[in-house]
C-alpha positions as CSV (number, residue, x, y, z in Angstrom):
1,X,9.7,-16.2,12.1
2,X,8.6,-12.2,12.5
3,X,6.2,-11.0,15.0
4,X,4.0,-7.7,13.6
5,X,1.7,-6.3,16.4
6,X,1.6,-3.0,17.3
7,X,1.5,-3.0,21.1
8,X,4.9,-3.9,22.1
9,X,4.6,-5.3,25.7
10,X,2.4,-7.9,23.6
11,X,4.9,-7.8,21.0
12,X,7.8,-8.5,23.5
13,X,6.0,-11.0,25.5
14,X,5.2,-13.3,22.2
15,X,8.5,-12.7,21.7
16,X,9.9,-14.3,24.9
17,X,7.0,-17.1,24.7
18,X,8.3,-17.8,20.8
19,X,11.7,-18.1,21.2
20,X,11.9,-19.7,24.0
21,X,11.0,-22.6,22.1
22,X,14.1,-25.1,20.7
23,X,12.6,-25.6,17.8
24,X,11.2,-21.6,17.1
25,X,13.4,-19.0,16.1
26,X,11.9,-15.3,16.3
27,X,14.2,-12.6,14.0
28,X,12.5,-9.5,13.8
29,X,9.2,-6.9,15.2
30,X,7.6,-4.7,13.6
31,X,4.5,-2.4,14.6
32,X,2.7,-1.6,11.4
33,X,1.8,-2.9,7.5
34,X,5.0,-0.8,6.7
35,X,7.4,-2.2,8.7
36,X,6.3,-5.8,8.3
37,X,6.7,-5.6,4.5
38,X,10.1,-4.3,5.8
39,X,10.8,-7.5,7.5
40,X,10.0,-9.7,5.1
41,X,12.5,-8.4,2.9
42,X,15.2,-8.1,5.8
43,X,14.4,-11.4,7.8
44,X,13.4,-13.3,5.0
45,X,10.8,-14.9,7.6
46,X,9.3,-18.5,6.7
47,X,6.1,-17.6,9.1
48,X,4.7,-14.0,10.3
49,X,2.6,-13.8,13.8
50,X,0.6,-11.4,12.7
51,X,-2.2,-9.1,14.5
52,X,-5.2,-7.9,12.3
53,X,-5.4,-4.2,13.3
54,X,-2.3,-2.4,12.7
55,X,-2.1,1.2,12.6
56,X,-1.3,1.3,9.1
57,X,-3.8,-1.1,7.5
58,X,-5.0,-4.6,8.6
59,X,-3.5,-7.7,8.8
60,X,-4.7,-8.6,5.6
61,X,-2.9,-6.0,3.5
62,X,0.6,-6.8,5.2
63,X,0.0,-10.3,4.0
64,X,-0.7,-9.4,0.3
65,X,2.5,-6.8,0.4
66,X,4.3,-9.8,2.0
67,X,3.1,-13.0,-0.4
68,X,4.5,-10.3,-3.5
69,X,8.3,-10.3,-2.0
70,X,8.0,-14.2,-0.1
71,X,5.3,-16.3,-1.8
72,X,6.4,-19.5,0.3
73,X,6.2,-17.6,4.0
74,X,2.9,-18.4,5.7
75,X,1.1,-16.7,8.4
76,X,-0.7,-17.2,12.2
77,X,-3.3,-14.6,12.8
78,X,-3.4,-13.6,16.6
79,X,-5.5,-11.2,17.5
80,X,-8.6,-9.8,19.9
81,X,-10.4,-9.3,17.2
82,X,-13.2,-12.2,16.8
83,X,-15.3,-10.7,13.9
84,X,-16.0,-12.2,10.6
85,X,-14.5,-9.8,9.3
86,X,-11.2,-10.5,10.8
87,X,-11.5,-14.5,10.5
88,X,-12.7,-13.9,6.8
89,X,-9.3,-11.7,6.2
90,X,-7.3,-14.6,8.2
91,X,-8.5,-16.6,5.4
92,X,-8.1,-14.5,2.2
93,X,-4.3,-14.4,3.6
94,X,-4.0,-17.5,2.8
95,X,-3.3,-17.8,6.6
96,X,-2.7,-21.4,8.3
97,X,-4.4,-20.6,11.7
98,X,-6.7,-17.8,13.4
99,X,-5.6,-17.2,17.3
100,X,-7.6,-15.4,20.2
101,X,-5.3,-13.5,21.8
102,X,-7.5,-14.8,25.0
103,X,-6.3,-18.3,24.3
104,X,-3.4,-20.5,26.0
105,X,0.1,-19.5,25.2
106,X,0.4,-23.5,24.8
107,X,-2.6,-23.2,21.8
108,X,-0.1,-20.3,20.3
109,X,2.9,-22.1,20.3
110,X,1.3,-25.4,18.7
111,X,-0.5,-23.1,16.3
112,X,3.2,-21.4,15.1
113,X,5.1,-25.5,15.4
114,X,1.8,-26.6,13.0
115,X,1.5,-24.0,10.4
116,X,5.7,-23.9,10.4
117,X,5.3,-27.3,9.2
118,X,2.5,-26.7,6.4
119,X,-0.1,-27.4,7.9
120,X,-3.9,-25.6,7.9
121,X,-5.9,-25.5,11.4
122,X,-8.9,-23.8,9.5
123,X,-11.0,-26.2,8.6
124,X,-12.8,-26.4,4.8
125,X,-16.1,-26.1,6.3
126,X,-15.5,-23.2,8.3
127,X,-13.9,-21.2,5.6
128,X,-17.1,-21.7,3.5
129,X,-19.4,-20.9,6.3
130,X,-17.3,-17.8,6.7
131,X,-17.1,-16.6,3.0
132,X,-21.0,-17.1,3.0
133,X,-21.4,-15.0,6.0
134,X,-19.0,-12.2,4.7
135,X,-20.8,-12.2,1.8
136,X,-24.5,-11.6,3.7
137,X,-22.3,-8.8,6.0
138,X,-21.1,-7.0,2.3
139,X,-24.9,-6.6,1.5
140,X,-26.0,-5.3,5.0
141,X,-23.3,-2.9,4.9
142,X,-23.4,-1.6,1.5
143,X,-27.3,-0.8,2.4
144,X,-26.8,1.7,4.9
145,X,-27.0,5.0,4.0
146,X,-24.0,7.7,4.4
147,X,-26.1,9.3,7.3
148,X,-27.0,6.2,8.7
149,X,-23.6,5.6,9.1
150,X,-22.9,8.7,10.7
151,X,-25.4,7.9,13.5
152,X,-24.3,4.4,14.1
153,X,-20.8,5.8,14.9
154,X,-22.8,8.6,17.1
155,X,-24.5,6.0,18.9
156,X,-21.0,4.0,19.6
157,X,-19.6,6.9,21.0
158,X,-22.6,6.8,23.7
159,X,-24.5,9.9,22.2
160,X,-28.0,10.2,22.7
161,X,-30.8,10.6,19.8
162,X,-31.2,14.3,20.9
163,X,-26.9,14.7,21.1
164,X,-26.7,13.1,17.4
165,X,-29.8,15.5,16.6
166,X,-28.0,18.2,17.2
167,X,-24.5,17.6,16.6
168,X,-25.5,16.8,12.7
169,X,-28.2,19.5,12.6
170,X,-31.1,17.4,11.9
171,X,-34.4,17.0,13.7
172,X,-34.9,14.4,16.5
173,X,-37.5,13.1,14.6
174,X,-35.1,12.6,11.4
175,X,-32.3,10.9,13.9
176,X,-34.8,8.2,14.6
177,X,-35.8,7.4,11.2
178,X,-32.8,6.9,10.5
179,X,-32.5,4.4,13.1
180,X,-35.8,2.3,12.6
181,X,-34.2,2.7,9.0
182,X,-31.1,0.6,9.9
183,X,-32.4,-1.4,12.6
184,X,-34.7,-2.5,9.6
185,X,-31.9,-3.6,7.3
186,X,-29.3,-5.1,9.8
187,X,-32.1,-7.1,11.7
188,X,-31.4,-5.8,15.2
189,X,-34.2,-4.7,17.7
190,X,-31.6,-2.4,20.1
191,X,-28.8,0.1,20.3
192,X,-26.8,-2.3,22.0
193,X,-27.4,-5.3,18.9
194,X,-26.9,-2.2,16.4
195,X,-23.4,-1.3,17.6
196,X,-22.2,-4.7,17.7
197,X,-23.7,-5.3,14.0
198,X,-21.8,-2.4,13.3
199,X,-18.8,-3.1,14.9
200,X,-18.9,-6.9,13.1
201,X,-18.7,-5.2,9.8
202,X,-15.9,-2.7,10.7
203,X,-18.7,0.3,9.9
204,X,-17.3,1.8,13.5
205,X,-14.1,0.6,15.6
């Protein structure tokens, strides 16, 4: 197995925890989509830890370059990320499991032995509840307006109507049209329950 995350004390520490293991054999890192389509043509891995934000891309697209070269190698998702959108890309990998990275190293290790052996620890149900979901998030996000964008990212970075106002050189009263206007279409009543809409459906970081 291959290991693809791009902070490496996290890296090396999997690595440690992994191959420690009789029965689990890590052969290769890598930090980036790049480098993990790399792998899998070095290593010739039969499972890929894999996180969902690389530098290069997302999780998601490393798996597709991978399945292309190694159609049988399968794939553990570990990552801090708990969106829908992450889960939902866990699950068009083809993946076999979806890990916090706040969970037990034990839940990790049985996760990797599992999905090793062929087997799928996300249920039916949940992948249809999360295909639905993604699918309500799609139409949210393709809703928002360009600018609206724009301030939901302004408003992330802590920026105050009257900072976005300026820095985009609009009026203050334009700024919070703009934000009735999306707090409208993504159902939120706050700043705070905007950004983390926004965050959900990787509009801002």
């Amino acid at each position: 197995m291959v290991i693809v995350d791009d902070h490496q004390l996290v890296s090396d520490g999997l690595g440690m925890l992994l191959d420690s293991e009789p029965d689990i054999e890590v052969c290769g890192y890598g930090r980036s989509v790049a480098e993990a389509i790399h792998l899998a043509q070095q290593a010739d891995p039969d499972l890929v830890v894999m996180d969902f934000h690389l530098p290069d891309g997302t999780g998601l697209d490393a798996a597709i370059a991978i399945r292309r070269l190694r159609p049988d190698v399968r794939f553990v998702f570990l990552t801090r990320d708990d969106s829908v959108t992450a889960r939902v890309a866990a699950v068009e990998a083809g993946a076999g499991a979806f890990i916090h990275k706040s969970r037990a190293a034990s839940d990790l290790i049985e996760a990797v032995r599992q999905v090793g052996n062929g087997a799928s620890l996300i249920p039916p149900s949940m992948i249809a509840s999360l295909l639905s979901r993604n699918g309500e998030i799609g139409v949210k996000r393709d809703s928002l307006t360009a600018r609206e964008r724009e301030v939901l990212r302004l408003m992330a970075e802590g920026e105050s109507s009257r900072e976005i106002a300026d820095r985009l050189g609009i009026s203050y009263a334009t700024v919070r049209s703009h934000i009735r206007s999306f707090d409208t279409k993504l159902g939120v009543h706050s700043k705070i329950e905007a950004v983390a809409a926004a965050r959900e459906m990787n509009i801002i970081d």
